[in-house]
C-alpha positions as a printed Julia matrix, in Angstrom:
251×3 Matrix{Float64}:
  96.01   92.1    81.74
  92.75   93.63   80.79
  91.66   97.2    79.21
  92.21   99.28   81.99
  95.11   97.99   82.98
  96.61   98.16   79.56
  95.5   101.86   79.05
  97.52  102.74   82.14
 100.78  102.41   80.0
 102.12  105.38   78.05
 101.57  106.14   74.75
 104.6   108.29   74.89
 106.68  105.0    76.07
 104.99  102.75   73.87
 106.13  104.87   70.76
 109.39  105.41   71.74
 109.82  101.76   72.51
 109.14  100.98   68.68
 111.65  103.76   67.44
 108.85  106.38   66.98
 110.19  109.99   68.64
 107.8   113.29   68.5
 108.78  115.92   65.62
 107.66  118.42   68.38
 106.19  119.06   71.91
 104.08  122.01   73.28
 103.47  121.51   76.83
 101.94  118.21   77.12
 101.05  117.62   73.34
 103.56  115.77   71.63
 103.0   115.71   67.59
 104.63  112.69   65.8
 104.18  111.74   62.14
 101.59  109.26   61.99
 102.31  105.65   62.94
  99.21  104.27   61.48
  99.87  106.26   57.85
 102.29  107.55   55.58
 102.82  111.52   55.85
 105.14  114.22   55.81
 103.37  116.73   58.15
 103.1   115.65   62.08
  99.54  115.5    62.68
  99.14  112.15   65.31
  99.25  114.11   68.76
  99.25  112.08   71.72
  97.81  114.58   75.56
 100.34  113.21   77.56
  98.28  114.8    80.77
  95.31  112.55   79.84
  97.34  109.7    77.82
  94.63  110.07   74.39
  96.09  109.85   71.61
  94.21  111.66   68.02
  95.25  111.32   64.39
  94.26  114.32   62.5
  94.58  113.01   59.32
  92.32  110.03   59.75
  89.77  111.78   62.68
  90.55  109.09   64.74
  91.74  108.74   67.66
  91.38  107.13   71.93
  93.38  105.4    74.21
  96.43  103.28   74.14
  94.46  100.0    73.37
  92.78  101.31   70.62
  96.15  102.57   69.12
  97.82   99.07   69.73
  95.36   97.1    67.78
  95.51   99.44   64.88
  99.09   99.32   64.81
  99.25   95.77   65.1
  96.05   95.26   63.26
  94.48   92.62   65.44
  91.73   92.18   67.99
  91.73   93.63   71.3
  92.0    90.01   72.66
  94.79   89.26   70.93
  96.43   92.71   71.57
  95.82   91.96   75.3
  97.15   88.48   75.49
 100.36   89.8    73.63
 101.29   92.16   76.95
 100.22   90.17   79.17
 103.12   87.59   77.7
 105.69   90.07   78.75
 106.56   92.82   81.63
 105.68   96.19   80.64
 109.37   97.93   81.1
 110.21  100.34   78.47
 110.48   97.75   75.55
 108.18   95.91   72.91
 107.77   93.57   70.1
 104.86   93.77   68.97
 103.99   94.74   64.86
 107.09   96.68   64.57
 110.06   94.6    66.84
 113.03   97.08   66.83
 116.76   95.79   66.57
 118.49   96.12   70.16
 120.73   98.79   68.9
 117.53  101.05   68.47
 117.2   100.8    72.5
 118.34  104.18   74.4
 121.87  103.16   76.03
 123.37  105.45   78.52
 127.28  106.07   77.46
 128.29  108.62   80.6
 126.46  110.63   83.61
 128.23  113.53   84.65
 127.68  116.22   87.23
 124.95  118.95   85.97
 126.86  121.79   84.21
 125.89  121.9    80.35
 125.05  125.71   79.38
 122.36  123.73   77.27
 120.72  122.19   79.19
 121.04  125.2    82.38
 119.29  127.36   79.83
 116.73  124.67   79.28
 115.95  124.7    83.23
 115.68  128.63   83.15
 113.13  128.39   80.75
 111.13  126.18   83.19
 111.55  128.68   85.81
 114.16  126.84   87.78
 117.03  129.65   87.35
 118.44  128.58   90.62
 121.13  126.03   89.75
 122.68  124.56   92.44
 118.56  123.34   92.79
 119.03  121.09   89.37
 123.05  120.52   90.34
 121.72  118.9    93.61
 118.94  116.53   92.37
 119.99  115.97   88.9
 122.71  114.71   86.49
 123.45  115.29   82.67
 122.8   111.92   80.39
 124.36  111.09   77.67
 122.71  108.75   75.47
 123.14  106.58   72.06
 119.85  105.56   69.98
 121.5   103.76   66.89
 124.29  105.93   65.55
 122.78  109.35   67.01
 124.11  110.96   70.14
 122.05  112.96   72.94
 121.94  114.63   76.36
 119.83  115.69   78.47
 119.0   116.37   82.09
 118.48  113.35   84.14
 116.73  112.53   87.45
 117.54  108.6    88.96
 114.85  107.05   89.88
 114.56  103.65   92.61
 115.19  101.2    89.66
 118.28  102.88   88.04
 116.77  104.15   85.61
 116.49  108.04   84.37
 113.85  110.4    83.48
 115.17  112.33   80.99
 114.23  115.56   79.58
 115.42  118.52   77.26
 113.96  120.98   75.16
 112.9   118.4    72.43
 112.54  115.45   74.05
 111.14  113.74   77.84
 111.42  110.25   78.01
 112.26  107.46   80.18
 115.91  105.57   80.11
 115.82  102.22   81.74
 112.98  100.37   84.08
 110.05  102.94   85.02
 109.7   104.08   88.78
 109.34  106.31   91.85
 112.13  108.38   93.06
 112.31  108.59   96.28
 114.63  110.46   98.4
 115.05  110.41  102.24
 114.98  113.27  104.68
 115.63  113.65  108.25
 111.93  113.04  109.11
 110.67  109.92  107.5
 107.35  110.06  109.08
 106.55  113.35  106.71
 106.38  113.11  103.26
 105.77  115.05  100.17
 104.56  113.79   96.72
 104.65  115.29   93.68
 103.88  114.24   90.17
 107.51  115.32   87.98
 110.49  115.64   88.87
 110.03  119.43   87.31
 107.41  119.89   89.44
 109.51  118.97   92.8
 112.37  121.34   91.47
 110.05  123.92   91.19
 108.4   123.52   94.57
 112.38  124.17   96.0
 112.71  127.01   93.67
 109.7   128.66   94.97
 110.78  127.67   98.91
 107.2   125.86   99.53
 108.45  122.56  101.17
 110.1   121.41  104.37
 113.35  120.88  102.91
 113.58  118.46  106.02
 110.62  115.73  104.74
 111.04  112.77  102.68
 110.0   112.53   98.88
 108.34  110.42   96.59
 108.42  111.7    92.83
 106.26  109.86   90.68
 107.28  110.8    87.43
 103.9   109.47   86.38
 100.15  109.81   87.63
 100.24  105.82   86.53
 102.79  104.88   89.21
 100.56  105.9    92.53
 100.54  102.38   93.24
 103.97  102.01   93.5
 104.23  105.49   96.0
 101.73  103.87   97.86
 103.29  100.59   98.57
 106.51  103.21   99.88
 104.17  105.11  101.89
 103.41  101.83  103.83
 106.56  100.89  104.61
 107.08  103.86  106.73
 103.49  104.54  108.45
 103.9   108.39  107.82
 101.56  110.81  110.19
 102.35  113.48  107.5
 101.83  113.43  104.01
 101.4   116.36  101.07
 100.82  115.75   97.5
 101.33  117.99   94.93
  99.83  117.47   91.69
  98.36  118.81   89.06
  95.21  120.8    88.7
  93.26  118.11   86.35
  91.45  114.76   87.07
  94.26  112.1    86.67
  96.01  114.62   89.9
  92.87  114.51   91.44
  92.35  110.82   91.5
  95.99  110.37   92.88
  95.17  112.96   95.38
  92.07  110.75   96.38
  94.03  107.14   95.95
């Protein structure tokens, strides 16, 4: 694995993984107390749109290789050989290995119907339930001792994307979603699963094409290797206004 490569993995992920969770999130900036420092005020903010991480406190900051090798406090070679020893899935152990009961487990996945969480949707503009109740489940989740929930789209591997007011995350391997409608040679991308609900909410698809949710500009690749499979003559993407959605636009 070399730089670019490595940089393609989350920041988000890769501090979850180790046990560290943001304090808060504001659209795509998630605040976290610093990993690289001792303080009691959240100032390391990770862009998740552009995966750059900055620590206030320090004026530091870049991309997710320059954050592993100050956490780990080794050399980008030896950052580099360490994941490329193991698969990138939603786990490391690196500097800080994590016991396996700090690892997200999924205790129960029920049909969508928490107030909680229905609220949560509303405030994303997807006040249409039956939307969410169609496509998505409620999670229920153990880190350690702690219980959560929170709304959760399957994806191809079994695994969720999970999100609620304080918290979007992934539970199990990363992947597409992909579901299949009555023409398979029509398809419509889009970058989040929010982003798809919204697109039904606001009746601006063919509710008759097949989708590919990425749940990450960084999984193109994978969409792409579905898109083959079926030869489509049709194909819409819908992502976001900003160069990583223009680049998967262009891939």
């Amino acid at each position: 694995m070399n730089c670019k490569e490595a940089n393609e993995i989350l920041i988000t992920d890769f501090l979850y993984s180790i046990g560290i969770e943001p304090k808060k999130v504001i659209r795509n900036n998630y605040w976290y107390l610093s990993p690289l420092r001792e303080e009691k005020v959240p100032s390391f903010k990770v862009d998740a749109s552009i995966n750059r991480w900055y620590d206030h406190g320090m004026g530091v900051g870049g991309k997710f290789v320059d954050l592993g090798i100050r956490i780990n406090q080794i050399s980008v070679a030896e950052f580099l050989d360490k994941i490329s020893s193991q698969k990138f899935s939603n786990s490391f152990s690196f500097h800080k290995p994590q016991p396996e009961a700090s690892k997200p487990v999924i205790k129960k996945v029920k049909a969508l119907e928490n107030k909680a969480l229905l609220g949560y949707l509303s405030e994303r503009g997807i006040y249409l339930t039956f939307i969410a109740e169609t496509f998505c489940n409620e999670v229920y989740y153990q880190i350690k001792d702690k219980h959560y929930f929170a709304i959760g789209f399957k994806n191809d591997l079994d695994g969720y994307e999970v999100r609620n007011k304080y918290f979007k995350g992934t539970i199990g391997p990363k992947a597409i979603s992909t579901i299949k409608g009555n023409k398979t040679n029509s398809f419509a991308l889009f970058e989040g699963f929010f982003d798809f609900l919204s697109a039904f909410q606001q009746g601006g698809i063919v509710t008759d094409f097949s989708f590919i949710i990425l749940h990450s500009v960084n999984q193109i690749d994978q969409a792409i290797e579905e898109l083959k499979k079926h030869n489509p003559d049709f194909i819409l993407g819908y992502f976001d206004n900003d160069d990583a959605g223009k680049q998967c636009f262009q891939n």
